[in-house]
N, C-alpha and C positions, 0 to 999 in steps of 0.2 A: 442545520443550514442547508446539507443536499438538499433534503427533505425535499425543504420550500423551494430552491432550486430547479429540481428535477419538472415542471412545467414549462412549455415553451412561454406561456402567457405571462407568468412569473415571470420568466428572463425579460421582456418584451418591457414589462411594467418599469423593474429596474434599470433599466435601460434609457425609457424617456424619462424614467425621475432625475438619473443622474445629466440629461438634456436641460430639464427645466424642472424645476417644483411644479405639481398639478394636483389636481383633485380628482376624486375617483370619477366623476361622469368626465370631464377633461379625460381622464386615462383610457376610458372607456370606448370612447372617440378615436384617439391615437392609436389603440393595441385591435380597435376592430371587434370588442365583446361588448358585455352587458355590463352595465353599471355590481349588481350583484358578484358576479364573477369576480371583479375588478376587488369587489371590497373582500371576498375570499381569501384573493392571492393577498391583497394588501396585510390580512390579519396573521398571513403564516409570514409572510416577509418584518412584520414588523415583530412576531414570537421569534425570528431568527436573530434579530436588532440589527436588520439590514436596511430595515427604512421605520423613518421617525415623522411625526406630525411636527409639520415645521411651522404653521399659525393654523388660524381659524378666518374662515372669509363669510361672509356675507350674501347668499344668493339674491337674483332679483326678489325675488316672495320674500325674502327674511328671512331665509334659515339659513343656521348655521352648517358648514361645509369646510370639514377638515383639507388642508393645504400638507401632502406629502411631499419626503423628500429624503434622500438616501440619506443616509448616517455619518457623522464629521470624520469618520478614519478611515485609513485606506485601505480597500479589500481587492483582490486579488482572486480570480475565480476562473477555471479554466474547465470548460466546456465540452471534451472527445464526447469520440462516435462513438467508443466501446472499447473494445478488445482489438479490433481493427484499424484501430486509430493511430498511425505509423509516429503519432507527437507523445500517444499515451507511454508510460513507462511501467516499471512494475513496483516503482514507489511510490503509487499513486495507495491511500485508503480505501477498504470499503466502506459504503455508507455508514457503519456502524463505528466509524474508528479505528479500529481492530483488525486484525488480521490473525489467524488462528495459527498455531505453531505447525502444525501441518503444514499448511497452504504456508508458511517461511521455509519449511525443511523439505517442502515439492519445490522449488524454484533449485534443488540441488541434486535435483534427479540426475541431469546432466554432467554433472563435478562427480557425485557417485559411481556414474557409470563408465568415465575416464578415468575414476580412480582407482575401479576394477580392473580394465585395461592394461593400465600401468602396474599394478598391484602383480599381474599374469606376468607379465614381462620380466619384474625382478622375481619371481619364482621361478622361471622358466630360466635365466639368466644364472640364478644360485646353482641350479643342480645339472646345467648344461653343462658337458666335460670341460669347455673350453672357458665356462665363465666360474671364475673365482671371484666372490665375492668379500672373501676375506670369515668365513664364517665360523663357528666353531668347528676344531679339530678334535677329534675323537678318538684316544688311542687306548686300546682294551687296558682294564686295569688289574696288574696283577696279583696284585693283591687285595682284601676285603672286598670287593667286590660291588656294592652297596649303587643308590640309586646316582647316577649321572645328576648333571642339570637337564630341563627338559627345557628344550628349544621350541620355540614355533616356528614353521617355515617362513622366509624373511617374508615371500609374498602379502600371507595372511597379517603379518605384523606391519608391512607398510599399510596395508590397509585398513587395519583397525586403527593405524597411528592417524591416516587420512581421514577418515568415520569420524574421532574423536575431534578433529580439526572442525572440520562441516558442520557440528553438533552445536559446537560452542559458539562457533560465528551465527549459527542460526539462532541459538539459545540469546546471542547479542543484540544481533539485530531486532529478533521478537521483542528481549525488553526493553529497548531503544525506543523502538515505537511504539508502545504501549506507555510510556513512563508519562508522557503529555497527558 
């Protein structure tokens, strides 16, 4: 349906169809092309099932001349400039559908790099004299001697903890919109 979309002539057509039912030279007239043109956009718009042949007319000469006319449901179709388009959002498709888990898990570049941030702060917080974070205590052991638990610094741990948070939301989202 972008597909067929993505021509301004397209848009122009479905436009006065949704005005009045016409026929491709009638369209041809209104939209300011050629008859040919007219019957182009008409055959991708009607492979979209945006526009349906609503009768058959009769020209002066006798020939018969399909009568178009947009389709009985309600469609919805929003038109930006691009990327620049201060209405567009970033829940918008690409033409294909889809959207690649990357380009999901890049929209978190910025959450990553405050998560880093933050991530610094409670490290720097654990082992600043004045910050007690409550962490393990370590008191030599006198006897057997044998291996401790091994701790990860809290910072690194908030942050993997955050990494795994972002992962899964993105992992969500991606199958959210994929699942249509």
């Amino acid at each position: 349906m972008i597909a067929s979309l993505s021509s301004e002539t397209a848009r122009s057509i479905l436009v006065a169809l949704h005005d009045r039912p016409a026929t491709a030279s009638e369209l041809a007239e209104s939209v300011g092309t050629t008859v040919q043109n007219v019957r182009h956009h008409l055959d991708s718009l009607r492979e979209a099932d945006l526009v349906r042949t609503a009768e058959t007319r009769y020209s002066s000469k006798g020939r018969e001349m399909d009568v178009y006319a947009p389709v009985d449901r309600p469609l919805v179709v929003v038109v930006g400039k691009g990327e620049d388009d201060p209405l567009a959002d970033d829940e918008t498709e690409t033409e294909t559908g889809t959207e690649g888990f990357v380009d999901a898990l890049s929209r978190f570049v910025g959450a990553i790099v405050g998560l880093a941030a933050v991530s610094l702060a409670v490290q720097w917080l654990a082992v600043s004299p004045g910050g007690d974070l409550g962490g393990v205590v370590r008191s030599p052991d006198a006897v057997g001697g044998g291996l401790g638990p091994t701790v990860a610094p809290p910072g690194l741990l908030f942050f993997a903890g955050g990494a795994l948070i972002l992962a899964v939301v993105s992992g969500w989202r991606y199958w959210r919109r994929n699942e249509a």
